[in-house]
ROTOR-379506 format. One line per 4 residues: number of its first residue (from 1); for each residue z, y, x of C-alpha. Coordinates in pm, 1 decimal, always signed. Example, Ala and Ser with C-alpha at 12.3 -4.5 7.8 and 13.67 -1.06 7.14 Angstrom:
2
1) +780.0/-450.0/+1230.0 ~ +714.0/-106.0/+1367.0
//
This chain:
429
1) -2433.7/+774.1/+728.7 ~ -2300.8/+827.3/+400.6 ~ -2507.2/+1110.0/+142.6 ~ -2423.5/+1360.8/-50.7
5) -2506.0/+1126.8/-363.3 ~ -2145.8/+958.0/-282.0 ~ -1928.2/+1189.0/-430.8 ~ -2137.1/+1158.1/-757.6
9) -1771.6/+1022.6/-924.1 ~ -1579.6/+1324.2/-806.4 ~ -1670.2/+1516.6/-1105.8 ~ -1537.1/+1268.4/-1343.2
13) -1251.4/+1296.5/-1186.9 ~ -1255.4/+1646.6/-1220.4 ~ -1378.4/+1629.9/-1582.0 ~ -1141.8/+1420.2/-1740.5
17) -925.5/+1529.2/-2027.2 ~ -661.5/+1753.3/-2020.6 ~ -858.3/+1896.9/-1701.9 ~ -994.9/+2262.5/-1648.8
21) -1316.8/+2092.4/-1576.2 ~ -1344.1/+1967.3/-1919.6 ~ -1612.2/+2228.6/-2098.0 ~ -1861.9/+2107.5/-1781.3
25) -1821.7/+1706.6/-1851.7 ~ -2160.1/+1667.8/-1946.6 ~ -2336.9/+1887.2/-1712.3 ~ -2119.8/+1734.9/-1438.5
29) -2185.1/+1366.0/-1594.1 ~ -2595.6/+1435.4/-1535.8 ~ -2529.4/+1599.4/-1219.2 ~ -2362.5/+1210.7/-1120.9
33) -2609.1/+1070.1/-1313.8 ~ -2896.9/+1230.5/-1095.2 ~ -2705.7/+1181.0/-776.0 ~ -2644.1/+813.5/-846.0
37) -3047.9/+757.6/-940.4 ~ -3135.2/+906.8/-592.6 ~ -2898.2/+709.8/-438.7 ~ -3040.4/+425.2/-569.0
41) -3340.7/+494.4/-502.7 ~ -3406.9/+712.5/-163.2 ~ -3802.6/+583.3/-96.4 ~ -3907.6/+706.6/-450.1
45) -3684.6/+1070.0/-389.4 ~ -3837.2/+1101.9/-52.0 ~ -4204.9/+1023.7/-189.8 ~ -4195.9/+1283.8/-491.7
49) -4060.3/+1565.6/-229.8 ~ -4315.5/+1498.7/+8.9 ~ -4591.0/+1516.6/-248.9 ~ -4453.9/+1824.5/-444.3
53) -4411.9/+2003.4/-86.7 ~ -4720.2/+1906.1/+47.0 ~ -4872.6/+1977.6/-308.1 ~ -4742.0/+2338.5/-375.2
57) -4814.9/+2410.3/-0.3 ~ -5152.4/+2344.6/+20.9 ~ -5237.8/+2546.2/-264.5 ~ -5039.3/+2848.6/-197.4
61) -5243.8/+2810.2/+131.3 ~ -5546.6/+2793.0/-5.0 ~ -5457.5/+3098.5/-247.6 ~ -5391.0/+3319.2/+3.1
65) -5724.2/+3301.1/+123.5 ~ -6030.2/+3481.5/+6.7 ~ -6095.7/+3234.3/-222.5 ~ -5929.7/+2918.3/-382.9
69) -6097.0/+2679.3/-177.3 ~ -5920.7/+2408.6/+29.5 ~ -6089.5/+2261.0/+408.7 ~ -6093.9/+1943.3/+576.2
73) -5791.3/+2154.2/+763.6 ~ -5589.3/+2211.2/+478.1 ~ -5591.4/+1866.6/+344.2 ~ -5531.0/+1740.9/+706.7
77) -5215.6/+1906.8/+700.0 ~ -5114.1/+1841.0/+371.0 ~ -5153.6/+1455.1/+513.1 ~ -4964.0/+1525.7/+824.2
81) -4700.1/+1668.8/+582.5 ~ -4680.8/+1399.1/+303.4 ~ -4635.5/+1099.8/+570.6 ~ -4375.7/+1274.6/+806.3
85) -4164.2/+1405.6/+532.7 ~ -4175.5/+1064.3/+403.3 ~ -4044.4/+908.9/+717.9 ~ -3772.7/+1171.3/+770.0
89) -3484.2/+964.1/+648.3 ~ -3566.1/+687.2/+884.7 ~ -3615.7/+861.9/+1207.9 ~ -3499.8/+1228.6/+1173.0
93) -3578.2/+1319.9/+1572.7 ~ -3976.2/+1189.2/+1597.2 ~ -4020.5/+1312.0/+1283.9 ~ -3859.2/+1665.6/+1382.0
97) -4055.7/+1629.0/+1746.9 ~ -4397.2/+1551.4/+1557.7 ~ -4375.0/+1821.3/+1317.5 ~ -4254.3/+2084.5/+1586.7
101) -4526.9/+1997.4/+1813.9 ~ -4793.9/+2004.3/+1516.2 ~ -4671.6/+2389.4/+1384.8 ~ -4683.0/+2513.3/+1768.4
105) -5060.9/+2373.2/+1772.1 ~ -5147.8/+2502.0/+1459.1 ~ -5029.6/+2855.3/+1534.1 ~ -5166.8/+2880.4/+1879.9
109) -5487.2/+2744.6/+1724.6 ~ -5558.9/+2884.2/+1375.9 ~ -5213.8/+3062.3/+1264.6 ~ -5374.5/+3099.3/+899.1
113) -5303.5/+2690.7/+863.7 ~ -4946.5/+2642.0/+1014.5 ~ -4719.8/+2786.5/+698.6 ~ -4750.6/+2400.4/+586.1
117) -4648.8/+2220.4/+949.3 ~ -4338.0/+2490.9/+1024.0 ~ -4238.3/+2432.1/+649.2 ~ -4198.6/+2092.2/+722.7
121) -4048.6/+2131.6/+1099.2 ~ -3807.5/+2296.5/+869.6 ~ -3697.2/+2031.4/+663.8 ~ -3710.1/+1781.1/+946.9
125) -3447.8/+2037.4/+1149.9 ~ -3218.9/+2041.2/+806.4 ~ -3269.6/+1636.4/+816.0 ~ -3157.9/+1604.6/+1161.5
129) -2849.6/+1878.1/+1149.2 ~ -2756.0/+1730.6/+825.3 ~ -2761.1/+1380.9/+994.8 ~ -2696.1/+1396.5/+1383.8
133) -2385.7/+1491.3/+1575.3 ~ -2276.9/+1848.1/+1656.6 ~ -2459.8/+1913.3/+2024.8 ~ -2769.6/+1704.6/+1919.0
137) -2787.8/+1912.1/+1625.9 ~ -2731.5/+2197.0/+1807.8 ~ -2969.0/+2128.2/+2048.0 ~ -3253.0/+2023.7/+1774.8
141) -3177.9/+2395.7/+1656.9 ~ -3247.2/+2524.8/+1983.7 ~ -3534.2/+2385.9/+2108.0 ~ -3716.3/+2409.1/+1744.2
145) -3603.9/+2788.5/+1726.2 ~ -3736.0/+2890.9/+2098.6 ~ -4082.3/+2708.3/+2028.9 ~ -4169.7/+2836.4/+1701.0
149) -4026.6/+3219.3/+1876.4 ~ -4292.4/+3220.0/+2140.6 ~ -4627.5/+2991.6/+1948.1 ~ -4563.6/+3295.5/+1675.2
153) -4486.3/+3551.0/+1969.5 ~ -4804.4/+3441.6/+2122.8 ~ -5020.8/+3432.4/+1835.6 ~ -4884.6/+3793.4/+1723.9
157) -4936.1/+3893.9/+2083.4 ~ -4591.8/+4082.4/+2072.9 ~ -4292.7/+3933.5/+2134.9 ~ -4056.9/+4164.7/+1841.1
161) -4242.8/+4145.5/+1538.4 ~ -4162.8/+4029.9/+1181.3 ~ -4347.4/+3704.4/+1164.5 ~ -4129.7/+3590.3/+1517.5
165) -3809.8/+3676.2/+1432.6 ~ -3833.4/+3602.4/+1080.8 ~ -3951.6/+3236.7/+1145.6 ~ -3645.5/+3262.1/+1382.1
169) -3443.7/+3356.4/+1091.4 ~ -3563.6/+3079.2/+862.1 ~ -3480.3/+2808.7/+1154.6 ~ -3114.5/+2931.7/+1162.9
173) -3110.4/+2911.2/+771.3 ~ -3196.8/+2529.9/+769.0 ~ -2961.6/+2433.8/+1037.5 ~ -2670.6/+2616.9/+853.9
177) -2737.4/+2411.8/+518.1 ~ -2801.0/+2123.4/+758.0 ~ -2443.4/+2170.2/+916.8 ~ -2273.4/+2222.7/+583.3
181) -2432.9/+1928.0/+411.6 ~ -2298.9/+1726.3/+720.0 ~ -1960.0/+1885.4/+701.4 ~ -1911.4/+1847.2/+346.6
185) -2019.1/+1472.5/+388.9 ~ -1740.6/+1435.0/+636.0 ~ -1519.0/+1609.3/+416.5 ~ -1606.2/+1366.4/+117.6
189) -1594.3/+1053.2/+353.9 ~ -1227.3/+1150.9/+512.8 ~ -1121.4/+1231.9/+163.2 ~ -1244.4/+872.4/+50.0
193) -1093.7/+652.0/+337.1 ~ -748.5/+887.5/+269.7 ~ -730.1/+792.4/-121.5 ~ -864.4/+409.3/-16.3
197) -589.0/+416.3/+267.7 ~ -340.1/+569.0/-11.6 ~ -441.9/+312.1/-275.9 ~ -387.5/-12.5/-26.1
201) -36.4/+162.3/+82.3 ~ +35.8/+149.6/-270.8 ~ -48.1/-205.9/-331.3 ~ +127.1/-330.9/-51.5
205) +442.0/-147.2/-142.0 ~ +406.1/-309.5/-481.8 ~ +365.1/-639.2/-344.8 ~ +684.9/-603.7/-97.0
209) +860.3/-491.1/-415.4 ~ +758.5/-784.2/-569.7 ~ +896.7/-994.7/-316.2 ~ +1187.1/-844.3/-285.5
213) +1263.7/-877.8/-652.4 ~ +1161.5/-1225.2/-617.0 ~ +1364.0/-1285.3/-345.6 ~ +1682.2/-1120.5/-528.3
217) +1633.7/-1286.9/-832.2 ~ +1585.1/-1628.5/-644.9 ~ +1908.9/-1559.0/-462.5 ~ +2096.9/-1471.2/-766.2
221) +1943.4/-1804.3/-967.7 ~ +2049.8/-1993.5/-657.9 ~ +2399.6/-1863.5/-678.6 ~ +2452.1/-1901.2/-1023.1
225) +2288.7/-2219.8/-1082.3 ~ +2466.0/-2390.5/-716.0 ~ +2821.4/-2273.4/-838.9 ~ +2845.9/-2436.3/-1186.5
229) +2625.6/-2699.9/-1149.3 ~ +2830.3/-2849.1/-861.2 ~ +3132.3/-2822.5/-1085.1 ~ +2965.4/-3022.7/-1337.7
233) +2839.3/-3239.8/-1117.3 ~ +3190.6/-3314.7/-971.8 ~ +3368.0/-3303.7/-1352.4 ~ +3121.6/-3560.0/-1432.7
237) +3205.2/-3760.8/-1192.1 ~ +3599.0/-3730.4/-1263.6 ~ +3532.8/-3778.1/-1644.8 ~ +3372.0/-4151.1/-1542.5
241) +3664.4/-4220.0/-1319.3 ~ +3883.5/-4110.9/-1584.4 ~ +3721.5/-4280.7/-1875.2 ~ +3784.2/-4645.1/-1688.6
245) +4151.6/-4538.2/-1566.2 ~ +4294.4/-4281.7/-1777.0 ~ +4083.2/-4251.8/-2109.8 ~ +4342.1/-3981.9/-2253.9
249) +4232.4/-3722.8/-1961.0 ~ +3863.9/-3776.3/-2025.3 ~ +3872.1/-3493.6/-2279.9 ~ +3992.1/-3250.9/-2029.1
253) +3732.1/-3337.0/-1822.6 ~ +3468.4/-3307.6/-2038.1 ~ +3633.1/-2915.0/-2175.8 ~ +3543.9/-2841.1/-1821.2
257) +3202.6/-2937.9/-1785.1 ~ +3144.4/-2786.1/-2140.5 ~ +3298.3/-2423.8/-1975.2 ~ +3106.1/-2455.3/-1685.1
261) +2767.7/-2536.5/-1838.6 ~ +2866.3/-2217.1/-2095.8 ~ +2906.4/-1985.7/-1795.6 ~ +2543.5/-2116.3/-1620.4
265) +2367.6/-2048.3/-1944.4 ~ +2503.0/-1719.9/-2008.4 ~ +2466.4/-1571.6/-1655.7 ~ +2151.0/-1736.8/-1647.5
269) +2070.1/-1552.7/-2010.1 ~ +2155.2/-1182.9/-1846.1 ~ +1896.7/-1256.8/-1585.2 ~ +1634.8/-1350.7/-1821.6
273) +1700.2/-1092.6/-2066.5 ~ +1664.0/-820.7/-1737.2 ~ +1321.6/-979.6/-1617.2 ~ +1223.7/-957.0/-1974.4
277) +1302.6/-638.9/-2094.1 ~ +1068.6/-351.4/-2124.3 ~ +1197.4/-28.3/-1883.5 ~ +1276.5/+145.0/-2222.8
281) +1540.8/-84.1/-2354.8 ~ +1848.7/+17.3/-2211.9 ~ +2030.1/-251.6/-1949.1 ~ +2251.9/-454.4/-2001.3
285) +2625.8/-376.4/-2035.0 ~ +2800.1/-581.0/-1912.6 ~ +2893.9/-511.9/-1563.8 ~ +2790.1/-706.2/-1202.6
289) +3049.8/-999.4/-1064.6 ~ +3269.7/-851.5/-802.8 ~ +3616.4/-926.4/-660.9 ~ +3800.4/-795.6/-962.2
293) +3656.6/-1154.8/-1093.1 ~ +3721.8/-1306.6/-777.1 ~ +4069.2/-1469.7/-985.5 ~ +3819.6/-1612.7/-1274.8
297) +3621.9/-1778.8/-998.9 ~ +3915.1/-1895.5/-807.2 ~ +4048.6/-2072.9/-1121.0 ~ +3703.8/-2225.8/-1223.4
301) +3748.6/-2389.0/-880.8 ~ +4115.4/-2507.7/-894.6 ~ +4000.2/-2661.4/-1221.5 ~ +3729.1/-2825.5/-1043.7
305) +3972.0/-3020.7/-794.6 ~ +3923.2/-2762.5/-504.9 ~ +4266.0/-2660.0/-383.6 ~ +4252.2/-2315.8/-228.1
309) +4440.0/-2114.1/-30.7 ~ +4418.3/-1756.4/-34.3 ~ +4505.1/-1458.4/+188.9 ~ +4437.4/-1090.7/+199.0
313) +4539.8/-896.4/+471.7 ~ +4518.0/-539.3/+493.4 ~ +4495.9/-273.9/+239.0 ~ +4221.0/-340.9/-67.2
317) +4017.2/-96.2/-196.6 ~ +3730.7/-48.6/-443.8 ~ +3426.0/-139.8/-262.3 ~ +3040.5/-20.9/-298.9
321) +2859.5/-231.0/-581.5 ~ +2610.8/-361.9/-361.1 ~ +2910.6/-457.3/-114.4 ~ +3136.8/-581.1/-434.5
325) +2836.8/-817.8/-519.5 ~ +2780.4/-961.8/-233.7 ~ +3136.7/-1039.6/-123.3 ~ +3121.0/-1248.4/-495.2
329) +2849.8/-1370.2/-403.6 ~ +2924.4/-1504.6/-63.0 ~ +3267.1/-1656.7/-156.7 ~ +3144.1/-1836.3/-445.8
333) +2814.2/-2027.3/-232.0 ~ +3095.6/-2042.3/+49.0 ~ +3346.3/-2229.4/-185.6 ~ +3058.5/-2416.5/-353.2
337) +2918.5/-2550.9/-28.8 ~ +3330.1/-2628.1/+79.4 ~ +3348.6/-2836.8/-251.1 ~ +3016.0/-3013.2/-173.9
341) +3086.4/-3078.2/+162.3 ~ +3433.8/-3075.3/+234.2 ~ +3602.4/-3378.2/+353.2 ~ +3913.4/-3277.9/+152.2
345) +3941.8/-3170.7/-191.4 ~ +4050.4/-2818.4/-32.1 ~ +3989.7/-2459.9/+166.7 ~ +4128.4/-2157.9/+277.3
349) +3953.2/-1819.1/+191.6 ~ +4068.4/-1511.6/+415.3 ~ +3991.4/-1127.8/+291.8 ~ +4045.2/-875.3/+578.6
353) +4013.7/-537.2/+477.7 ~ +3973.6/-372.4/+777.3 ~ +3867.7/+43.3/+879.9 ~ +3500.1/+20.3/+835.4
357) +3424.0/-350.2/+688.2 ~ +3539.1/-612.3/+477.7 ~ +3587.5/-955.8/+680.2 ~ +3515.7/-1306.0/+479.3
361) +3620.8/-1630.0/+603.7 ~ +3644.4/-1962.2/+456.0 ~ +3769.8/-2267.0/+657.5 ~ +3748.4/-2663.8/+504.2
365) +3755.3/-2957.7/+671.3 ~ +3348.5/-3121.2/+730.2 ~ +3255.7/-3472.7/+640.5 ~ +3038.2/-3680.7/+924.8
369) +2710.6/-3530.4/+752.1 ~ +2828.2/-3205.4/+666.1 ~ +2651.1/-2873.1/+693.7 ~ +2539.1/-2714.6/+977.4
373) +2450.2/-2338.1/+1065.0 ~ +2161.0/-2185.8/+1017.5 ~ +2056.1/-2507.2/+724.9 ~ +1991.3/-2471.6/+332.7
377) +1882.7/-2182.2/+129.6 ~ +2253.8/-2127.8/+30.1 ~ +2324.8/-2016.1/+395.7 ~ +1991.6/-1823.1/+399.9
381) +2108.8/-1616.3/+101.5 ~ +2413.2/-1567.3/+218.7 ~ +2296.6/-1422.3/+537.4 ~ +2062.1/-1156.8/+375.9
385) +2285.3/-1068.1/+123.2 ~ +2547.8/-976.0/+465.3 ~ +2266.0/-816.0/+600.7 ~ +2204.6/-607.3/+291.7
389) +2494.4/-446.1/+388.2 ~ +2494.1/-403.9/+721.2 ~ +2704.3/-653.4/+830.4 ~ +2634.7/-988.9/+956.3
393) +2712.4/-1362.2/+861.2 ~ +2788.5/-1689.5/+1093.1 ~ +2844.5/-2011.2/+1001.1 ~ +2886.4/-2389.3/+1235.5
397) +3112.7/-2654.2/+1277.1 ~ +3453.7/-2548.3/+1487.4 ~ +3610.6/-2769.5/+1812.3 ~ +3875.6/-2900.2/+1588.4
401) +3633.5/-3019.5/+1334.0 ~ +3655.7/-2748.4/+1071.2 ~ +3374.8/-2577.2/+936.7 ~ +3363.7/-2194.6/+912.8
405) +3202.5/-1966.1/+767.4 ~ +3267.6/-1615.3/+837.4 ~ +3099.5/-1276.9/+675.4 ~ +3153.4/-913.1/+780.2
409) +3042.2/-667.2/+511.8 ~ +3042.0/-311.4/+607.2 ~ +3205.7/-80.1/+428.5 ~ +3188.8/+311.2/+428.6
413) +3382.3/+550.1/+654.6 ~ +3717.5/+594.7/+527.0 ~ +4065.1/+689.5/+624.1 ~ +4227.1/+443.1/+841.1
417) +4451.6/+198.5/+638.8 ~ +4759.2/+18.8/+796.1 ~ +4727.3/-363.5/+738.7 ~ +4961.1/-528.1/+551.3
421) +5144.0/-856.2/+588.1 ~ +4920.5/-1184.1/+455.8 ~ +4953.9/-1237.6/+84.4 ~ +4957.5/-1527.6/-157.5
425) +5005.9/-1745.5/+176.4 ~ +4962.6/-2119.7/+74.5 ~ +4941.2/-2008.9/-289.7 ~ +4614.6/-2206.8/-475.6
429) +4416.3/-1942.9/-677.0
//
């Protein structure tokens, strides 16, 4: 059961600067102060109340006698008091049942003694509403309220007089603070789990942020780095052929390889400058890849040795950027992975424009070991970047042994467009 103590920081919220709460930050910093040292300490705060109560009762008692004198009673009961107001905490209900039972005997027996016993009753009733359930507390209220009514009904000999229903009175008035001490503990304790339950949402969503941005910068390092180092990989490779066969053509060679290695590091440059930069500088100007660059890719790939084939059917049309990326994208791991992989220095790329999507296929002939569907992170990336969009992506080996690779990227809703014939039909980008 949580206390009241554990909403000892909710006034530093509430007193922080810039807050209405502010001219109260030091009151309100004791107030937490106190609350904490009680918390910390229960047994000691439970001692000094029992002896101040027990204390100040006994001697009012004695007081209001004819003299200030104190009997083997009085003490008695101050004992009684101390050690059940001590145990409250730990078992609210005996210590209620004890002290109930002990005011009923002392007002049947010697009313002038019992102020001290129903005084305590009282605070075991506020320990057990503040504490207990709602019918157990109820019922605690119930039964302590009827049995103090008829010991003081019977000792007065009248069952309407002052001393009955006021005892009555002060019964209902420690159940109510009882009630809304437990209330507002369940009010602080929902409030609590809420901002803890708020706070974890929070860090998860930053952590599946994270990893998304991970993932998209891993994809987009993958694509960059895959492209152009496979083109200097295979320019390499021609440049030592060359340089045994045809030393003259080495240079061109090597002006390739120089280009490609120039594009890697400056693509590779825009990305580090974006993880980099603070979210005041301004971004970068330079705009995304998309298929107004698809010719500049093409080209890098003709120069590589990769003869290509291209068609468009239907009519083209500016596409989303998300969708504009990730058609680049796909055609230039697609080619890549062709280049790699293909048995012949050659593909075919097909762009379908069609109503509602944008339909990618490339077609090159495999090699024995060549890649299959579903394998490699380039494939991987090229799937979520489809489904980014909506669409989908397949890729496997076909009867005839060709491999394909086909994308559909949705597009918006637009008006229906009337395909047109193929174009650039056995033309090499």
């Amino acid at each position: 059961m949580r206390d009241l103590n554990d909403v000892a920081a909710l006034p530093d919220r509430r007193g922080a600067p810039g807050s209405a709460a502010m001219p109260y930050a030091g009151t309100t910093k004791r107030a937490a102060s106190l609350r904490q040292a009680v918390k910390a300490h229960p047994f000691l705060w439970d001692t000094a109340l029992a002896a101040v109560i027990a204390s100040v009762a006994t001697v009012l008692e004695a007081l209001s006698k004819s003299g200030p004198s104190l009997s083997g009673r009085d003490a008695g009961a101050a004992g009684v008091t101390f050690l059940l107001l001590l145990a409250r905490r730990r078992a609210p209900l005996t210590v209620l049942a004890l002290a109930l039972s002990g005011a009923v005997t002392a007002i049947v027996a010697a009313p002038a003694n019992a102020h001290l016993l129903q005084t305590t009753a009282m605070i075991a009733l506020y320990t057990v509403t503040a504490a207990s359930l709602q019918w157990p507390a109820i019922t605690a209220t119930a039964v302590t309220a009827m049995a103090l009514y008829v010991a003081n009904a019977h000792a007065a000999g009248s069952v309407i007089s002052g001393e009955t229903f006021g005892v009555v009175a002060f019964v209902g008035m420690a159940a109510a603070v009882g009630f809304s001490v437990r209330t507002w503990r369940s009010y602080v304790a929902a409030a609590e789990e809420r901002a803890e339950r708020a706070e974890a949402t929070l860090e998860e969503e930053a952590r599946r942020r994270v990893a998304e941005e991970r993932l998209r910068i891993a994809r987009e390092l993958h694509d960059v780095i895959a492209h152009h180092i496979a083109l200097i990989n295979v320019q390499a490779g021609v440049a030592s052929h060359l340089a045994r066969t045809r030393p003259d053509r080495v240079e061109v060679a090597l002006g390739h390889i120089h280009e490609a290695g120039s594009a890697v590091l400056d693509e590779l440059g825009q990305l580090l400058y974006v993880l980099r930069r603070s979210g005041e500088e301004s971004m970068p100007t330079e705009p995304l890849p998309g298929l107004s660059r698809l010719g500049q890719l093409l080209e890098s790939f003709t120069a590589a040795g990769l003869a290509i084939r291209q068609q468009v059917a239907g009519e083209p049309r500016p596409l989303p950027a998300a969708t504009d990326l990730a058609a680049y994208r796909i055609i230039q791991e697609g080619l890549t992975n062709a280049h790699k992989h293909g048995r012949e220095p050659g593909a075919r790329l097909l762009l379908e424009y069609r109503t509602g999507a944008l339909d990618i296929t490339i077609l090159n002939t495999m090699r024995a070991t060549g890649p299959t569907a579903g394998t490699g992170h380039g494939l991987t990336g090229m799937r979520e970047r489809a489904r980014a969009t909506g669409g989908a992506l397949s890729a496997g080996p076909e009867p005839d042994g060709t491999f394909r690779l086909h994308a559909r990227l949705l597009l918006p809703f637009t008006q229906e467009t009337v395909p047109s014939a193929a174009a650039d039909e056995g033309n090499p980008a």
